[in-house]
N, CA and C of each residue as an Amber inpcrd file, in Angstrom:
protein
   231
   2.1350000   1.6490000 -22.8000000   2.7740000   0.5310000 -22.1740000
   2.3570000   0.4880000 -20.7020000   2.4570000  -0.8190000 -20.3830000
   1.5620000  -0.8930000 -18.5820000   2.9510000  -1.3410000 -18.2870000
   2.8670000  -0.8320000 -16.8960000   4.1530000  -1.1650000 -15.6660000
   3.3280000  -1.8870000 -14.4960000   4.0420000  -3.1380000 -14.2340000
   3.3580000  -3.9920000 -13.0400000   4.6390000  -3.7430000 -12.0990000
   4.3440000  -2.8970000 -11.0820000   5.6300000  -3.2760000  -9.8370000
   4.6710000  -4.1950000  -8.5920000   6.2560000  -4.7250000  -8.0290000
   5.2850000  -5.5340000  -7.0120000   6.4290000  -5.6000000  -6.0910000
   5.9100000  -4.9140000  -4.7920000   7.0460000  -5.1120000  -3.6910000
   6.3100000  -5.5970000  -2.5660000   7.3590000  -6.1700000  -1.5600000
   7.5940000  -7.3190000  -0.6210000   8.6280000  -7.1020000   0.5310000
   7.9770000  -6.3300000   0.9900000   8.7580000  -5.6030000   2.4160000
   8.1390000  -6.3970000   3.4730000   8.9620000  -7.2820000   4.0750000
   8.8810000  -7.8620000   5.3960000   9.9610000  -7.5050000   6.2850000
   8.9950000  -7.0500000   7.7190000   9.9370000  -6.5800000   9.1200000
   9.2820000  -6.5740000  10.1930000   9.6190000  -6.8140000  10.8540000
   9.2240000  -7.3860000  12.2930000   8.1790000  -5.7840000  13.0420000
   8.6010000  -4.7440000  12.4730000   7.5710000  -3.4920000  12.7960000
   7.3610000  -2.6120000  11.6140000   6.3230000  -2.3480000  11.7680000
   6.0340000  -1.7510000  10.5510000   6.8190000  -0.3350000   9.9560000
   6.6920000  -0.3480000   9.0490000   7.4280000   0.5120000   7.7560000
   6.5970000   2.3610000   8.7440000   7.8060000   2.8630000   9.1950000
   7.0640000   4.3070000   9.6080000   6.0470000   4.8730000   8.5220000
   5.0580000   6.0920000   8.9550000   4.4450000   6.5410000   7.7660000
   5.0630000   7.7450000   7.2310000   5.9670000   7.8700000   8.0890000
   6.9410000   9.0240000   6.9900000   7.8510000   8.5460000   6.0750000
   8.2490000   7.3430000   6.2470000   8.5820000   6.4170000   4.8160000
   7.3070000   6.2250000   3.6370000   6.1390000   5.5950000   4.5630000
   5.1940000   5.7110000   3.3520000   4.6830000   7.1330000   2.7690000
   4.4820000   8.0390000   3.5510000   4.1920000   9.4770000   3.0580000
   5.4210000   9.9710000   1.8780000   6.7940000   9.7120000   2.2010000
   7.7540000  10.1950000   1.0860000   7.3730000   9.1580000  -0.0590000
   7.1340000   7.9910000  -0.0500000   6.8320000   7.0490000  -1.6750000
   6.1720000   7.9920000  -2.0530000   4.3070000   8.0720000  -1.4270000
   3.7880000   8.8320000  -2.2130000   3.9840000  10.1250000  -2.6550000
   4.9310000  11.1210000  -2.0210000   5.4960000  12.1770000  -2.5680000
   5.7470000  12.1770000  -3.6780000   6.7840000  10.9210000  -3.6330000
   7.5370000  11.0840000  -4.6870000   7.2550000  10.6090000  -6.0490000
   5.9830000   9.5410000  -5.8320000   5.3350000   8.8750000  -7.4090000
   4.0680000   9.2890000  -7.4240000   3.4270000  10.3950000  -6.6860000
   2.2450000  10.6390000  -6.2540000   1.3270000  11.4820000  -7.1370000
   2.2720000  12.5340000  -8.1830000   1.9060000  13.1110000  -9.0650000
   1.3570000  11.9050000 -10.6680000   2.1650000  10.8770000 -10.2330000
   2.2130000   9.2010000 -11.3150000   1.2500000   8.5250000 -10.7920000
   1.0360000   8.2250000 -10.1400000   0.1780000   6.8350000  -9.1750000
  -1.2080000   7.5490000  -8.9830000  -1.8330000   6.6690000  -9.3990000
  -3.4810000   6.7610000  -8.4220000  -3.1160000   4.7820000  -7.3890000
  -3.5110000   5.5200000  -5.5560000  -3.7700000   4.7170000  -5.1380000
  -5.2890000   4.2130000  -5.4360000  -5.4460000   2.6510000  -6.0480000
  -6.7160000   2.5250000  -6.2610000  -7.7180000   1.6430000  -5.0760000
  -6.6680000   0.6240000  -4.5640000  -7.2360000  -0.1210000  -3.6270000
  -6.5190000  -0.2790000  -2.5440000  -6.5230000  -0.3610000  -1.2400000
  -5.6650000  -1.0600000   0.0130000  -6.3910000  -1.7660000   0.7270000
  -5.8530000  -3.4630000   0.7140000  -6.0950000  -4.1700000   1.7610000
  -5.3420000  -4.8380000   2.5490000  -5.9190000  -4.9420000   3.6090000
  -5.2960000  -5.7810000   4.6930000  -5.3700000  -7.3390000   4.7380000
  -5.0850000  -7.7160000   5.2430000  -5.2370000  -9.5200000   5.9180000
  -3.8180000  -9.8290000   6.7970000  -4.6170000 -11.3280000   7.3160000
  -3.9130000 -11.8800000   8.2600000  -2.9390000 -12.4210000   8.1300000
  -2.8550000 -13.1000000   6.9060000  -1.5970000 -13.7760000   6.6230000
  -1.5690000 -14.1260000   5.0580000  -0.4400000 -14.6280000   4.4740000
  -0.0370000 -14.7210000   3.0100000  -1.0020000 -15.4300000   2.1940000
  -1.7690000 -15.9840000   2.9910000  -2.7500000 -16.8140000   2.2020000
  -4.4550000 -15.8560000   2.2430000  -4.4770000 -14.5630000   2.8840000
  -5.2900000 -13.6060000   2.8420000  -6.6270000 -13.6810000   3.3320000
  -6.1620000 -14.5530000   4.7840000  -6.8500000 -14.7970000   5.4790000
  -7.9090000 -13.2950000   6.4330000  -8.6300000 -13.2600000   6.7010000
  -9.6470000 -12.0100000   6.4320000  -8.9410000 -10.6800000   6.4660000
  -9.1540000 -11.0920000   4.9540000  -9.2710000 -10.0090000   3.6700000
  -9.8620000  -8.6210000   4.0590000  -9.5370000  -7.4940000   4.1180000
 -11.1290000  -6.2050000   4.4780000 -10.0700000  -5.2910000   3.3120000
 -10.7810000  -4.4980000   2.5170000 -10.6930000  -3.4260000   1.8240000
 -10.3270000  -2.2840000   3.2960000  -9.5810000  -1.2640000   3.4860000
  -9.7570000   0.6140000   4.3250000 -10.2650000   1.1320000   3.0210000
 -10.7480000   1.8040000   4.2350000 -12.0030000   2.7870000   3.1080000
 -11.1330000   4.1110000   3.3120000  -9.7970000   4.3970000   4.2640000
  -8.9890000   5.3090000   4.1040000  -7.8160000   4.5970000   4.2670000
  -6.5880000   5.9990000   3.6290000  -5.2500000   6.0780000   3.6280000
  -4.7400000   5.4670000   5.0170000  -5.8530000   6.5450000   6.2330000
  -4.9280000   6.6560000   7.4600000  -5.8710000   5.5030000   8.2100000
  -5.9650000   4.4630000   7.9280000  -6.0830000   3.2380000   8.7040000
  -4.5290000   2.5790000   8.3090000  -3.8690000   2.5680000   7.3770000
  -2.9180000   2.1680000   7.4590000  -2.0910000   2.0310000   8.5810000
  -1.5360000   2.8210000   9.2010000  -0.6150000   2.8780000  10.2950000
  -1.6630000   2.1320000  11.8160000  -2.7970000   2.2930000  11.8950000
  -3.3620000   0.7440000  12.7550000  -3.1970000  -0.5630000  12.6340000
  -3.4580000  -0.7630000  11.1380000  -3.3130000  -1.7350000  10.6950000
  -2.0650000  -2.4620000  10.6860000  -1.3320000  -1.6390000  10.0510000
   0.3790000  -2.1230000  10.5240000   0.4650000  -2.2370000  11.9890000
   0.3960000  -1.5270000  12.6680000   0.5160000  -1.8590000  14.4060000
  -0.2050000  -2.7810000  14.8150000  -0.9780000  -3.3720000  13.7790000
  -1.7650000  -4.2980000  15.0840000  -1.3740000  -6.0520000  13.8770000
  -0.3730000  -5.4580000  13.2750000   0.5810000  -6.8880000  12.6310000
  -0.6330000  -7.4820000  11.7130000  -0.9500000  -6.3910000  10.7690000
  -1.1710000  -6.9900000   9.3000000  -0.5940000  -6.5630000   8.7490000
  -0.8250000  -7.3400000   7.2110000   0.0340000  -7.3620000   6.4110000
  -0.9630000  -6.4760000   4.9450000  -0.4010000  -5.6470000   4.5150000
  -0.8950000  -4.5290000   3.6690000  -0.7930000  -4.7350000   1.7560000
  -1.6930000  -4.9360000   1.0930000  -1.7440000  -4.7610000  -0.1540000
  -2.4110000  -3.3950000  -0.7290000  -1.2760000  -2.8150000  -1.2950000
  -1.7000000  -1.1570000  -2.0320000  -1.8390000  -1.5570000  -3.4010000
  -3.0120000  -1.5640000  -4.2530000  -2.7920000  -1.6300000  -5.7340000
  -3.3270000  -0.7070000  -5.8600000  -2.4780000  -0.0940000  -7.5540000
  -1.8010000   1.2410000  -8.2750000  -2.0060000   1.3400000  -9.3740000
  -2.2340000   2.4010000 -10.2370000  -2.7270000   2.6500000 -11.4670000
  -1.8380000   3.8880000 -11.7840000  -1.7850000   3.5410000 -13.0030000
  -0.5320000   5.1070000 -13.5690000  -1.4650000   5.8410000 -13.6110000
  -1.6090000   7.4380000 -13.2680000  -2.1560000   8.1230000 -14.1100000
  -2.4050000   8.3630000 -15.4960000  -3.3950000   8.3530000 -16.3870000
  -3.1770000   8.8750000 -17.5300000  -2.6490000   9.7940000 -18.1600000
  -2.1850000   9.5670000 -19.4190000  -1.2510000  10.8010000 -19.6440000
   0.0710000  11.5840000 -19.2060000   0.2900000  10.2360000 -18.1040000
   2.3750000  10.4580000 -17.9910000   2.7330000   9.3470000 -18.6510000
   4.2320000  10.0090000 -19.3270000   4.7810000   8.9460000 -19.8280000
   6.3160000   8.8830000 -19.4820000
């Protein structure tokens, strides 16, 4: 069975990375991060793939907006 989650966190400063470091703690043994991108606005205005984790926390500071897509690991159920 496939699981689609999809969250939608809007705030005026970005989400600390010790909030994002505990998600992945905690579903991290479950989750493969597969892709993260950035853009400018909801309509995904320039788009760029990070080629790492830790561009994240720039990226948030400098007021983009972040897409993480996720893949279960195989073999949890």
């Amino acid at each position: 069975m496939a699981v689609a989650w999809e969250f939608h966190v809007i705030k005026e400063r970005a989400i600390e990375s010790e909030i994002l470091e505990q998600i992945i703690e905690e579903y991290g043994d479950n989750i493969n991060i597969t892709d993260i991108f950035s853009m400018d606005d909801w309509k995904w205005s320039n788009q760029q793939r990070l080629k790492d984790i830790a561009e994240i926390n720039e990226r948030l500071d400098g007021g983009k907006l972040l897409l993480l897509k996720c893949s279960q690991k195989s073999g949890n159920h």
